[in-house]
C-alpha positions as a printed Julia matrix, in Angstrom:
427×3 Matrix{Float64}:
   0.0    0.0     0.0
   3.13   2.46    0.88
   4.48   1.97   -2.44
   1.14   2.26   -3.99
   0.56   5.76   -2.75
   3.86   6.91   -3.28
   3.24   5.96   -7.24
  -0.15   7.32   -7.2
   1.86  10.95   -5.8
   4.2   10.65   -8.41
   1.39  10.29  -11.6
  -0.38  13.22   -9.83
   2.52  15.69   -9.34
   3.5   14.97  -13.0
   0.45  15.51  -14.28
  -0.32  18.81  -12.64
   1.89  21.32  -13.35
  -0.55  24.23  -12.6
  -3.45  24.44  -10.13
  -6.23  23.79  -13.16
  -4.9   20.38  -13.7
  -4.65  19.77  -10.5
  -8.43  20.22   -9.91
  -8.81  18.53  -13.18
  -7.8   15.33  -12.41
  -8.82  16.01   -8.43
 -12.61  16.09  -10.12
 -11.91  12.9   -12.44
 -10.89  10.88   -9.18
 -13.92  12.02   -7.41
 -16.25  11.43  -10.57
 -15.0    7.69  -10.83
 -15.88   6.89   -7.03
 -19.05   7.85   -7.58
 -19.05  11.95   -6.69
 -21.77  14.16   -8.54
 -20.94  17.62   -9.55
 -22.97  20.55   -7.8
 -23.88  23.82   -9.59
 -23.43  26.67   -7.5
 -26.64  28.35   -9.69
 -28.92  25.51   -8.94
 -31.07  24.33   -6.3
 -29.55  21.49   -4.03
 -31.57  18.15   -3.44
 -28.98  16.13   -1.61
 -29.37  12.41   -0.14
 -27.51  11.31    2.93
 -24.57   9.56    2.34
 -24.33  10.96   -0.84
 -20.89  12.11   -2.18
 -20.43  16.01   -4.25
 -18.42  18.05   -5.28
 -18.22  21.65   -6.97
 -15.46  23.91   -8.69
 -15.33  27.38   -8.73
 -12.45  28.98  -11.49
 -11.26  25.33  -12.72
  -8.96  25.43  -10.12
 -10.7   24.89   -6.67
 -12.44  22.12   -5.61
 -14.54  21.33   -2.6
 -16.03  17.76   -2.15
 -17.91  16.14    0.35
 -19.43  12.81    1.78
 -22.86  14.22    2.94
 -23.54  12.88    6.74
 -26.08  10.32    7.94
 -27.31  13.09   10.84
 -27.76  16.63   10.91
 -24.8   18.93   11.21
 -25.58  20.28   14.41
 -25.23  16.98   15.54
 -22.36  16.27   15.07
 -20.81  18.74   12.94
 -18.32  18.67    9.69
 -14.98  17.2     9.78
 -13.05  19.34    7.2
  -9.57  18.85    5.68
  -7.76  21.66    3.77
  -4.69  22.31    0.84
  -4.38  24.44   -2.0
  -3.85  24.1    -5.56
  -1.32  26.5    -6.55
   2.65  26.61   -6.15
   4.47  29.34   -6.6
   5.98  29.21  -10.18
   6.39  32.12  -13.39
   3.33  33.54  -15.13
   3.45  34.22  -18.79
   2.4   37.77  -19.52
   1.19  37.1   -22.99
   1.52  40.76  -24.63
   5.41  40.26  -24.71
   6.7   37.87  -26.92
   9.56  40.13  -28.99
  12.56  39.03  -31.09
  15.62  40.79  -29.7
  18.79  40.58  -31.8
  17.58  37.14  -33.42
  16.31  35.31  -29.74
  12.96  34.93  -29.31
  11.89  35.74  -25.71
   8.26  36.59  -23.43
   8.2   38.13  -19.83
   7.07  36.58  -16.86
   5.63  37.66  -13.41
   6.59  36.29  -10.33
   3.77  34.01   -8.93
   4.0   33.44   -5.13
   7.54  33.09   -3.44
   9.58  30.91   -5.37
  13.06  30.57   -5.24
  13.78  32.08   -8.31
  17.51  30.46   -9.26
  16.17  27.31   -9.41
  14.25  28.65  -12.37
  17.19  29.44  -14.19
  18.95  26.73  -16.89
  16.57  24.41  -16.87
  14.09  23.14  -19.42
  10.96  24.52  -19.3
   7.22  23.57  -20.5
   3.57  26.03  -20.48
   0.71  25.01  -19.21
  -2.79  26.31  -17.92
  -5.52  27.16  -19.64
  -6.55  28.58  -22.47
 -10.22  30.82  -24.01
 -11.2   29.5   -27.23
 -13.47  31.14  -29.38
 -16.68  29.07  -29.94
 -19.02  30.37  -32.47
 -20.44  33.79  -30.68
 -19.26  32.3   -27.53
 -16.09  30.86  -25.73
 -14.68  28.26  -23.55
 -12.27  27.76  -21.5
  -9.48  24.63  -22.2
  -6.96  23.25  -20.53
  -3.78  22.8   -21.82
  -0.17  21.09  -21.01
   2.64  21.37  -23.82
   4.71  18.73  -22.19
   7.73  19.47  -24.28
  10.03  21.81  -23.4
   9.5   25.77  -25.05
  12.77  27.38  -23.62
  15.34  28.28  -21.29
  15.87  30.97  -18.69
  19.96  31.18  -18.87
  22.14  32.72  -16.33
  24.75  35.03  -17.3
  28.12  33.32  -17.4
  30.0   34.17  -14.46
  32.87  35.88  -15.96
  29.76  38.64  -16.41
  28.27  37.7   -12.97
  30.87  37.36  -10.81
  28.39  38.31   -7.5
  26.4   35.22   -8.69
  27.52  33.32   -5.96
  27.65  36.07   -3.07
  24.41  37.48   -3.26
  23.33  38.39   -6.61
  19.43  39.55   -6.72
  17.62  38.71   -9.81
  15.35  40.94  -11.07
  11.73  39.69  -12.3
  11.36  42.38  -15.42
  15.45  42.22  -17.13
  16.34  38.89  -15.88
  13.53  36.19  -15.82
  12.09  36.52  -19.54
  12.25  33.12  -21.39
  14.24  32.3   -24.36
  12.56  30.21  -27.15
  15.1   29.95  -29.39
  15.97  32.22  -32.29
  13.38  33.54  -34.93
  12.62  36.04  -37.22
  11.54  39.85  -36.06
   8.52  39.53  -38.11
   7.38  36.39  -36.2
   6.26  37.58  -32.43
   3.09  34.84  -32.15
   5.32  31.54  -31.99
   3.62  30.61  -28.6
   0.05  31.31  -29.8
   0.97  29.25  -32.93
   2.5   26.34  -30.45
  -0.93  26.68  -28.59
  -3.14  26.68  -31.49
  -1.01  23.35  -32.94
  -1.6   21.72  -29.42
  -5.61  22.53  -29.32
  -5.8   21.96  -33.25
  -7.94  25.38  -33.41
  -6.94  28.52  -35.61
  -4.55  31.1   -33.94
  -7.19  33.76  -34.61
  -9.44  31.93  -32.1
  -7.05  31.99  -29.45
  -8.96  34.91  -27.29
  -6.78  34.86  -23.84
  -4.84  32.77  -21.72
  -3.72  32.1   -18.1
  -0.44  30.37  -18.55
   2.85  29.09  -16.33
   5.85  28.08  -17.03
   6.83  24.81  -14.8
   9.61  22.19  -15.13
   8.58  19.03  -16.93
  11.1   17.1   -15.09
   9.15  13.75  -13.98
   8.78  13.02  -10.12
  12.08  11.18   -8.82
  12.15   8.54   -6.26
  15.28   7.96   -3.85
  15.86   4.69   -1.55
  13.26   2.89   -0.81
   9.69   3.71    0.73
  11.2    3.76    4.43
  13.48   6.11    3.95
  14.14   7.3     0.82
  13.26  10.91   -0.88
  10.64  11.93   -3.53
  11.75  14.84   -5.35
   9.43  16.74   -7.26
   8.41  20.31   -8.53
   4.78  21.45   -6.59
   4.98  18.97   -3.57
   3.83  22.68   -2.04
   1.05  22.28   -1.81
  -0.06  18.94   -4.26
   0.94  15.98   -1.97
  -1.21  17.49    0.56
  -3.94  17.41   -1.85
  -3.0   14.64   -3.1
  -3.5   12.67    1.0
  -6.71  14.32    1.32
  -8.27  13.07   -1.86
  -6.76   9.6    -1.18
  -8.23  10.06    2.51
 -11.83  10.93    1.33
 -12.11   8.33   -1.63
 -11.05   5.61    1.46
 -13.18   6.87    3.9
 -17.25   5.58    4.91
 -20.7    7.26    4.78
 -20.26   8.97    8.77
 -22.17  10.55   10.8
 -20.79  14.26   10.34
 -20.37  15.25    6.83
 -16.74  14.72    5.33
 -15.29  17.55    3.81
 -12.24  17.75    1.51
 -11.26  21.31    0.57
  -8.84  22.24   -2.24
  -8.8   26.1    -2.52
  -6.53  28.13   -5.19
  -4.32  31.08   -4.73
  -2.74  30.31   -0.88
   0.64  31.3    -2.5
  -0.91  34.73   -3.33
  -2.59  35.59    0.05
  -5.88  33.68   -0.76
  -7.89  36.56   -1.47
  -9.48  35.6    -4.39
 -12.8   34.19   -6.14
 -11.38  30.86   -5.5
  -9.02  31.08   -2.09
 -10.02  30.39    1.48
 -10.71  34.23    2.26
 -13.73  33.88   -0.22
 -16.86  33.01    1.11
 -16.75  29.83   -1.29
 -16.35  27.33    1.43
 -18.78  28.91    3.62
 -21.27  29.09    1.22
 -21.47  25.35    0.5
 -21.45  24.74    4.45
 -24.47  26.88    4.62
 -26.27  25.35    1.89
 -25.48  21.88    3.32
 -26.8   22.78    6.73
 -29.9   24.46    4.79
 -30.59  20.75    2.78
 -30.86  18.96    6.15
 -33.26  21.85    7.24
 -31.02  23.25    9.74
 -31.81  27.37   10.63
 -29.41  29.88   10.99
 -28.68  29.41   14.34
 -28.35  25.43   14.46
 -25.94  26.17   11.27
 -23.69  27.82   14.01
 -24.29  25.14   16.43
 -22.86  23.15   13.34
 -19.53  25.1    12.88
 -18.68  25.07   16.51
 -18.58  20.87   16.07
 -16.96  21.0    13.73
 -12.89  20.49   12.81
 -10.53  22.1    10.3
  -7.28  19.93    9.33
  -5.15  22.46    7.3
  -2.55  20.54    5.67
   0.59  22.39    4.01
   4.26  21.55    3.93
   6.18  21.97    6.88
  10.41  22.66    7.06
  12.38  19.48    7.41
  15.78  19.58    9.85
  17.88  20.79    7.02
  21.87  19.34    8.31
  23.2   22.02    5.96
  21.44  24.89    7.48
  21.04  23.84   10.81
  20.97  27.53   12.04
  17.66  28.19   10.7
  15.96  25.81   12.89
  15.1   26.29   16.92
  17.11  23.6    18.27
  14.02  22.45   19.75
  11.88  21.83   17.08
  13.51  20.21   14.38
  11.49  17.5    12.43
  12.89  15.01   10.47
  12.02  13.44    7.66
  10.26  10.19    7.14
   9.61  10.5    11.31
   5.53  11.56   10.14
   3.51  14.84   10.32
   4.52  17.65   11.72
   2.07  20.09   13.88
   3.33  23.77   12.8
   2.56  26.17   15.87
   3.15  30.15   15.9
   2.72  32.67   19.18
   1.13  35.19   16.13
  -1.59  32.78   14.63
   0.28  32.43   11.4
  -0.82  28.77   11.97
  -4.25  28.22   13.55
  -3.06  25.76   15.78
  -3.76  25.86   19.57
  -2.73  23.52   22.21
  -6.39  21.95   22.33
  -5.7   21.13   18.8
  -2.59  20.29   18.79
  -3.13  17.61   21.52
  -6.37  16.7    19.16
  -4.14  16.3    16.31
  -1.87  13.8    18.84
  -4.19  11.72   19.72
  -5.01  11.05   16.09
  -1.94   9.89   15.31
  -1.9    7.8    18.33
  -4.83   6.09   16.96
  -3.87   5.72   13.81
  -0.05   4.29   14.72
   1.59   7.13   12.49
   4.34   9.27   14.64
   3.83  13.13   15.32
   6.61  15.85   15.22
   6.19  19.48   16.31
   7.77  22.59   14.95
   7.94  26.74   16.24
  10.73  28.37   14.18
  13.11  30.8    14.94
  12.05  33.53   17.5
  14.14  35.9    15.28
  12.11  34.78   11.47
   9.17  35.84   10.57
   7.23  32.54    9.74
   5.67  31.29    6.73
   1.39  30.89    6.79
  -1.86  28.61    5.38
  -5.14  28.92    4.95
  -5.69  27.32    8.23
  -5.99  31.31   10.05
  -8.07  32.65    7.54
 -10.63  29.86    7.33
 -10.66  28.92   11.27
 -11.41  33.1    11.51
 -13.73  33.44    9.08
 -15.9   29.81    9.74
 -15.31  30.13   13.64
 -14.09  26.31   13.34
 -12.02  25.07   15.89
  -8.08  24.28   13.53
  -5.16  22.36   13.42
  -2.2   23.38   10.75
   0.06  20.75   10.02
   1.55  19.02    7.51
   4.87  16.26    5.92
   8.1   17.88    6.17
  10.43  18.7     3.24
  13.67  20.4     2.0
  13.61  23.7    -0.51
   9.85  24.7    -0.23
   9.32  26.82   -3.52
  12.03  25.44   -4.87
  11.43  24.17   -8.56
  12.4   21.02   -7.07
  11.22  20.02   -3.59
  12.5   17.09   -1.68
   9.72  15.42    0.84
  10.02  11.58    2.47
   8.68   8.36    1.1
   6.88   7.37    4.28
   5.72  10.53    5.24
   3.1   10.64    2.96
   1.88   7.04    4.19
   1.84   8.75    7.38
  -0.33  11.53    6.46
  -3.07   9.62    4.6
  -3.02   7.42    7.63
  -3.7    9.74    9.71
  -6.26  11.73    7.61
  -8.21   8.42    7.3
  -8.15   8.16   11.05
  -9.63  11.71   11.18
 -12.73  10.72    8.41
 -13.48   8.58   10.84
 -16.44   7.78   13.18
């Protein structure tokens, strides 16, 4: 089973390189185990036991396994991740031919660690709006093969390359796509109009990333070895709490898997976990079992909120960065992330909470508080435990180079942390 998951990772990581694919093939899981799709415009008529989901943007995804009793009874048990990973955004008015290279600007999505970007292979995807007779849709869309190269500067130019050097976003990040005429300025559009077999002139617009094509590696064995991937931040969590859901039983309280968009970008959004879009659906759940307003509170007040992102490994080269006192390791199981400002939601009620879950389920539990002197990282666990009034745990599988292009996480962990998710689902 260990090495079944770990595979099953692997084909999802590589097959998501941006958050719409993600939810893509999030919804085709859920669709084959029997989920039904929910429109947000219609009227709800749901059974108990019955298993939903909806989308909002193409790249968020709630789903849920409606409970046998009313939510005020005994509430919803709610697990959360997010979609998106910091990466490079095409901006798609730029495309120029500059001394015979061919090259198109990026902005800087989220945090990443922006050398890893740099001379390395890299592949579009995202979607794209097709024109459909006085209408459009929206398609996704994955290239696969490699469209250019963001080169350093050779260091007899860059000496400070090593000490320090700051790249900037606008001169140095542009992609190269080989050389080309300066009459030619559309060779993307033409690469997505060959790839959707539609004419370029259809092509309306176009949210596109670039990403690393680079499949999923494994290291050692399932025990103790290393996955390294691009987008383990924040997929594999996604990844456990889809495996989680699909494993789990009809329960009393309604089982809730949440995969919101945008965390990387403050979550503000349409799609991310300070939009109402999560509430909403709660609301409308409570409303199909005929709950009022104020046993829909009673309802959120039983209720639990797993938020499960990444959490920083012990890293033996940069032991300095870590309180000596909290230093997971890897492959040792999840990690409960803890901050005196609330950057994580959890509290020591949860935290214990989250304990004894892993006691249950035989997985081992690490803590982590970083530095008192670093500002820490965040998750949606803050902003949906403040905005639901849901009691919240933040944790999450430790790893090496978060927002790197190439993130290193353990084998077992993520046994662990569907282990322990499963637990949760429980009655």
């Amino acid at each position: 089973m260990k090495r079944k998951y770990i595979e099953e990772l692997k084909e999802f990581l590589d097959q998501s390189p941006t958050a719409y694919q993600a939810s893509g093939n999030i919804i085709y899981e859920l669709e084959k185990n029997g989920y039904q799709h929910l429109d947000e415009c219609d009227e709800w008529k749901l059974e108990k036991g019955g298993k939903y989901y909806l989308q909002r943007n193409q790249s968020a995804v709630v789903a849920f396994i409606n409970g046998n009793t009313k939510p005020n009874a005994n509430g919803y048990k709610l697990i959360g991740a997010h979609t998106d990973s910091p990466a490079l955004k095409i901006k798609p008015l730029t495309e120029t031919t500059v001394k015979g290279t061919r090259k198109l600007g990026v902005e800087v999505y989220g945090g990443p660690i922006l050398s890893t970007w740099l001379d390395r292979e890299l592949s579009v995807a995202g979607r794209v709006v097709i024109k459909v007779d006085d209408s459009f849709e929206s398609r996704l869309i994955n290239l696969i093969k490699p469209i250019g190269i963001i080169p350093n500067a050779a260091i007899h130019m860059n000496r400070e390359v090593n000490s320090g050097f700051k790249y900037n976003a606008q001169n140095h990040l542009p992609i190269m796509m080989g050389t080309g005429s300066e009459n030619n300025e559309n060779y993307l559009k033409c690469l997505i109009a060959d790839h959707l077999d539609v004419p370029m002139d259809d092509i309306l617009d176009y949210d596109l990333f670039l990403y690393d094509p680079q499949p999923a590696t494994l290291i050692g064995d399932v025990e103790d070895g290393y996955i390294i991937a691009g987008r383990q931040d924040d997929l594999s969590m996604c990844h456990a709490i889809l495996v989680a859901l699909l494993e789990s039983n009809t329960s009393d309280a309604t089982l809730v898997g949440v995969f919101f968009d945008n965390e990387e970008i403050g979550s503000r959004t349409l799609q991310g976990a300070a939009s109402p879009f999560l509430a909403t659906i709660l609301k409308r759940i409570s409303l199909t079992h005929g709950l009022n307003e104020e046993e829909h509170l009673i309802s959120l007040r039983k209720s639990k909120l797993v938020s499960a992102d990444l959490a920083h490994a012990y890293h033996p080269n940069f032991a300095g960065k870590h309180d000596p006192h909290y230093t997971p390791i890897m492959n040792k199981g999840p990690v409960i992330k803890i901050n005196a400002g609330f950057s994580y939601a959890t509290t020591a009620e949860t935290s214990y909470f989250f304990e004894q879950l892993c006691k249950q389920a035989d997985v081992p539990v690490q803590k982590i508080i970083g530095r008192s002197d670093v500002r820490s990282g965040s998750t949606i666990g803050p902003i949906s435990s403040a905005g639901l009034g849901i009691d919240t745990v933040d944790i999450g599988s430790p790893v090496w180079a978060m927002h790197s292009v190439r993130e290193t996480g353990g084998q077992a962990d993520h046994f662990y942390m569907i282990e322990v998710l499963k637990e949760f689902y429980k009655d």
